[in-house]
C-alpha positions in Angstrom: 0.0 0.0 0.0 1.2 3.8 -1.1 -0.3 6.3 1.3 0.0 9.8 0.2 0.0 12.6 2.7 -0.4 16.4 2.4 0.6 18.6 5.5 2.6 21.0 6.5 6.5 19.6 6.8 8.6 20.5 9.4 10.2 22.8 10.0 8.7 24.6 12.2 7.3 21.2 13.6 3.7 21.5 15.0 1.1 18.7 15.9 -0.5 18.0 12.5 3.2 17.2 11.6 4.2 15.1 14.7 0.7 12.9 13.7 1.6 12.5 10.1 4.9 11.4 10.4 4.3 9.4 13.1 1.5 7.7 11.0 4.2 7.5 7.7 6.4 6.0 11.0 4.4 3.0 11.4 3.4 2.9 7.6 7.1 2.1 6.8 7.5 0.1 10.0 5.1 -2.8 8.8 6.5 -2.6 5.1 3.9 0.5 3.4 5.2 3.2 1.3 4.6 6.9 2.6 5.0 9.6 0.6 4.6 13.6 1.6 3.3 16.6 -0.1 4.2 20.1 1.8 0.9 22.4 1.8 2.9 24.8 3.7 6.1 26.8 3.2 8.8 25.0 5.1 11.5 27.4 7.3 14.2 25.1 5.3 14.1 23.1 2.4 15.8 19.6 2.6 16.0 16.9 0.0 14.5 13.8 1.0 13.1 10.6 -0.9 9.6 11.0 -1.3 8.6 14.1 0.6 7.7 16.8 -2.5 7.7 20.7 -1.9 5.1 22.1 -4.7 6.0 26.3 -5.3 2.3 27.0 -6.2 -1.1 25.2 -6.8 -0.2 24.5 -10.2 2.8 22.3 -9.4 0.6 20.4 -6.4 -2.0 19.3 -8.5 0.4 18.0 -11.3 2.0 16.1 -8.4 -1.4 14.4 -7.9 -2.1 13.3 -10.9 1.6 12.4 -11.9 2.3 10.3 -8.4 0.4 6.8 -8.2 -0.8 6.0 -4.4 -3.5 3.7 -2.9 -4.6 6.3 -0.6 -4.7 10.4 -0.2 -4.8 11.7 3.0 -5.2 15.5 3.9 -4.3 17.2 7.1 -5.8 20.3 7.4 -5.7 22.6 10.4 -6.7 26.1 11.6 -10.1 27.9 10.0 -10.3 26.7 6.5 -9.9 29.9 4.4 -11.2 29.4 0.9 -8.0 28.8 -0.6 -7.4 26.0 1.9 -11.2 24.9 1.0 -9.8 25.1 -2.6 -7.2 22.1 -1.5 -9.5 20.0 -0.2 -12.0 20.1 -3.1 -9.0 19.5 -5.7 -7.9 16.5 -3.5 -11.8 15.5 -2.8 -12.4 14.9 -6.6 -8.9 13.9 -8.2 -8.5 11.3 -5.0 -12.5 10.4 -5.1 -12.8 7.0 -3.4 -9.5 6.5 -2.0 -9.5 10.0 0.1 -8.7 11.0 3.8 -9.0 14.0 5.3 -8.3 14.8 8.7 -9.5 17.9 10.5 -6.9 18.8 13.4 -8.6 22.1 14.3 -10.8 22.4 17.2 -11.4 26.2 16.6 -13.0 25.8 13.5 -15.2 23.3 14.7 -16.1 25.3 17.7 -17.0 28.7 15.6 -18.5 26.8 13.0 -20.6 24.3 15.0 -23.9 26.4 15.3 -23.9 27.7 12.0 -23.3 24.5 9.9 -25.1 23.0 6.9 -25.8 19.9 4.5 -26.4 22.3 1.7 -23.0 24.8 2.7 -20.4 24.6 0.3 -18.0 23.0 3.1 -20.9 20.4 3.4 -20.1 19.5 0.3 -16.2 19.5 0.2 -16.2 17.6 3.4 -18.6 15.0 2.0 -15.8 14.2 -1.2 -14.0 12.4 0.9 -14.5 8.2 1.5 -13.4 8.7 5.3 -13.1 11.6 7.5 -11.3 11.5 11.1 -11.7 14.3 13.6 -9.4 14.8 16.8 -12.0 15.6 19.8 -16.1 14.6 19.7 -17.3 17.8 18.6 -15.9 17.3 15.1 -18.2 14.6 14.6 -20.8 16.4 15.6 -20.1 19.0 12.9 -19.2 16.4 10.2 -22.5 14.9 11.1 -24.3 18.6 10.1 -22.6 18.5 6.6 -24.0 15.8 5.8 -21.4 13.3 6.3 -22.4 9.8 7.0 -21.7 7.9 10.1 -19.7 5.4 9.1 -17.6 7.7 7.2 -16.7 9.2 10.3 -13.8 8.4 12.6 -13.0 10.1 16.4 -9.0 9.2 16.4 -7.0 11.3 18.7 -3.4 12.5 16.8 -1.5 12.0 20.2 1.3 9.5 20.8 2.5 10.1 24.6 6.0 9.2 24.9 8.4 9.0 27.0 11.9 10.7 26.5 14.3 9.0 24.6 17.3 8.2 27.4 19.6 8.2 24.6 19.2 12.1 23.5 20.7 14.9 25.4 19.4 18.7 25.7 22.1 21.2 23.8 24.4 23.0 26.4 22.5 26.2 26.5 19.0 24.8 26.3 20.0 22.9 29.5 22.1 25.5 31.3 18.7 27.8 30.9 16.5 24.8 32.2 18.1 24.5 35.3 19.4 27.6 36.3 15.9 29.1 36.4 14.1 27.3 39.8 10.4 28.0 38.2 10.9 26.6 34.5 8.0 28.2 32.6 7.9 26.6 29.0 5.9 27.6 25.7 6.1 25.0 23.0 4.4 26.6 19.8 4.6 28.1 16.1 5.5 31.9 16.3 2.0 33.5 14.9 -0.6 35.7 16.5 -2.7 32.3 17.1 -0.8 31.6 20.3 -1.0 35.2 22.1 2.9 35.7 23.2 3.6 39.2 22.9 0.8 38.9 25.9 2.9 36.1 27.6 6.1 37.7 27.5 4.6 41.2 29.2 3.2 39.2 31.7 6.6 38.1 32.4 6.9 41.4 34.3 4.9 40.7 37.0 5.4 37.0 37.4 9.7 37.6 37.9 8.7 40.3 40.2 7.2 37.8 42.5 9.2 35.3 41.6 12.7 36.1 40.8 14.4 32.8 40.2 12.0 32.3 37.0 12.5 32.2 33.7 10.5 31.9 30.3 11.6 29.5 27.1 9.5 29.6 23.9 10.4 27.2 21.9 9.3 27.6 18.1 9.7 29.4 14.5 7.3 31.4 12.9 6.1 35.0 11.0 6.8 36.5 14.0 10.1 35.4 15.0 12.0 39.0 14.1 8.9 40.9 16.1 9.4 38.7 19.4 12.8 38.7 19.4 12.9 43.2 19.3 9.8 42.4 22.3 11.7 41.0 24.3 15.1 42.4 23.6 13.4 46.0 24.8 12.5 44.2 28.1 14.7 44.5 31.5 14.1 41.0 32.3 15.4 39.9 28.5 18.0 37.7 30.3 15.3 35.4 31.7 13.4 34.9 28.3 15.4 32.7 25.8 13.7 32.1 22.5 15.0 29.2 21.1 13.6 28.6 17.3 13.1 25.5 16.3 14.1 22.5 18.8 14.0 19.0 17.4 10.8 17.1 19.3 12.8 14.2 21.1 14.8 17.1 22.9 11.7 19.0 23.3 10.1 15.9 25.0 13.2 16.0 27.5 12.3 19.7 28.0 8.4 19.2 28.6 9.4 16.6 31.1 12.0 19.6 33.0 9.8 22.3 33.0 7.7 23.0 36.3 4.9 24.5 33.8 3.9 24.5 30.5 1.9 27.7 29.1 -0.5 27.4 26.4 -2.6 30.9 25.6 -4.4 31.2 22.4 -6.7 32.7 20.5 -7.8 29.8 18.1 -6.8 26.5 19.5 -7.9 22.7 19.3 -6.4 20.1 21.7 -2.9 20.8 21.5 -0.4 17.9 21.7 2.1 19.5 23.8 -0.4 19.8 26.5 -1.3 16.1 25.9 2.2 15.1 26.5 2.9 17.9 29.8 0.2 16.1 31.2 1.8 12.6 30.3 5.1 13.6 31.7 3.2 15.1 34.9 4.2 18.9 33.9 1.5 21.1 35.1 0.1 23.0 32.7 -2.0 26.4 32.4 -4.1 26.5 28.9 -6.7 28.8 27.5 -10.1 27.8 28.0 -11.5 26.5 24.7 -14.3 24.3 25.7 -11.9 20.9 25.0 -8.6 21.1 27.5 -8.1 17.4 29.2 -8.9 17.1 32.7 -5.9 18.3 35.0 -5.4 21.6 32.8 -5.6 25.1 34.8 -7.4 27.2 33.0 -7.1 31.1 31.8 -9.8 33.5 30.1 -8.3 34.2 26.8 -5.8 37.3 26.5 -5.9 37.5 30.5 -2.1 38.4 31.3 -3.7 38.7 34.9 -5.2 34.9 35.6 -2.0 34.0 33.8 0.2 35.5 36.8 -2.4 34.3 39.6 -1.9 30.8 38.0 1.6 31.3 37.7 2.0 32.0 41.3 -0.4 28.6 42.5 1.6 26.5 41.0 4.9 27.6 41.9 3.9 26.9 45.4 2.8 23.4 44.6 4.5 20.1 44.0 5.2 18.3 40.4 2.6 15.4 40.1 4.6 12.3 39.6 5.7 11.5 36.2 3.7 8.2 33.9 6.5 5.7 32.8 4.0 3.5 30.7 5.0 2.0 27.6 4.8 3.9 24.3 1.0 3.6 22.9 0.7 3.9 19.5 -2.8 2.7 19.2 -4.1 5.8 17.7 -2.0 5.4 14.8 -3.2 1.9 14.3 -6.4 3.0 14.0 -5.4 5.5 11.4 -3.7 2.6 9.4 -7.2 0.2 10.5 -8.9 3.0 8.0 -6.8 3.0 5.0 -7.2 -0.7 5.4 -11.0 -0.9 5.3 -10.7 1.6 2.3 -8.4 -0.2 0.2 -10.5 -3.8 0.7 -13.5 -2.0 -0.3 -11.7 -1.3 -3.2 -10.6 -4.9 -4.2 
């Protein structure tokens, strides 16, 4: 079997690419073929066998037709723009029958909920595809308003908690920043206006006044990287924010499992994977309220710099749960793989 995947390829890295190449993983561990198609500019460009980098639309749907695979599967995240509607309506018809489509985002289902339709012309997109799989129970609901039928639809979390790798050690001044700040506040995200940090970085101010042994990594690259890095340079308490750029994930995992607290403020946010695997590794975390956080996440109003420094303060006065050492569980993959399977005997 030749699975074809369309995402965004790291770098940056990001959950919807942490899912599909964990999926093209296990595709290639029981003797599949995986190939990948970039639907997003990648920070750097790096020849690999069978991972394709279209410059424009033109050169992704010749890619489509030209590349022979048993099954197409889309990952699409954020709100679905209609150029991004555009994509899943080329790959909904030239991929007809053999078709995937994964929704990662829990924002658009949550601001689209109420006001969707059988007869909308997402209904219809969404409804091109043989099999659709949504991350968190409310995207079925929606599917189910579009039209989509049942057993077309699939609930399969993209989460694979982990343990860190024994064998990889954190870079010298990743480290040396870990430990030498007693509250270890981390931010693991892509550098946009999505994830609120130009909020998180003022309310750094207040946080290091109370607590002066603190300090604030954001690990991540993005549209914003020149704009945060002037923020915070302009700041008094610079010294004690250190953004990284991009961090490969197995250190990141290592750096999840250090940190006494992992921040996650939004604006437009689903159910993030880093604060699927802080909760795994026992990191507290403190989240934006957006209807779907797992149960042991403090929550913040959104854009509240205030409840983010009253949480802060809580839970630098209270003890790290105790960390899960359970074995690696890959089963949501295998249910992704359990779909292409009951598509291609259908097929034959």
């Amino acid at each position: 079997m030749h699975v074809l995947q369309l995402g965004p390829y790291p770098p940056p890295e990001g959950g919807i690419s942490r899912n599909y190449l964990a999926i093209r993983d296990e595709l290639r561990r029981v003797g599949h073929k995986c190939s990948v198609i970039a639907i997003a500019k990648s920070s750097a460009v790096i020849n690999e066998p069978d991972v394709y980098h279209p410059r424009n639309p033109l050169e992704l749907i010749k890619l489509l037709r030209k590349l022979d695979y048993d099954i197409l599967h889309l990952h699409i995240g954020g709100a679905i723009p209609p150029r991004v509607l555009g994509l899943m309506w080329v790959c909904g018809v030239l991929a007809k029958g053999k078709n995937v489509l994964t929704l990662h985002s829990g924002g658009y289902a949550v601001d689209n909920i109420e006001k969707a339709k059988h007869t909308s012309t997402a209904g219809f997109v969404f409804r091109l595809y043989r099999k659709i799989i949504g991350v968190n129970p409310l995207m079925l609901e929606l599917f189910e308003k579009f039209g989509v039928k049942k057993d077309r639809a699939h609930l399969i979390y993209p989460f694979i908690l982990k343990n860190p790798d024994a064998k990889v050690e954190i870079p010298g001044k990743l480290k040396e920043f870990a430990e030498n700040h007693k509250l270890f506040l981390l931010t693991v995200c892509l550098l946009e206006d999505t994830y609120d940090l130009f909020m998180q970085i003022d309310a750094m101010e207040k946080v290091f006044e109370k607590l002066p042994n603190a300090g604030l990594m954001i690990i991540g690259s993005g549209s914003l990287e020149a704009e945060l890095k002037a923020a915070i340079a302009g700041k008094s308490y610079k010294n004690r924010v250190f953004l990284t750029g991009d961090v490969p994930h197995p250190v990141v995992l290592h750096l999840i499992g250090k940190a006494d607290v992992l921040l996650r403020t939004t604006l437009f946010d689903g159910d993030a994977i880093a604060v699927r695997e802080a909760l795994f590794l026992g990191t507290p975390v403190i989240a934006t309220d957006n209807k779907m956080r797992p149960e042991g996440v403090e929550l913040i109003p959104m854009h509240d710099a205030k409840s983010l420094v009253e949480k802060i303060e809580i839970l630098a006065k209270s003890e790290k749960i105790a960390k899960i050492n359970k074995p690696d569980d890959c089963s949501n993959i295998t249910e992704v793989l359990k779909v292409y399977n009951e598509i291609v005997t259908a097929k034959n």
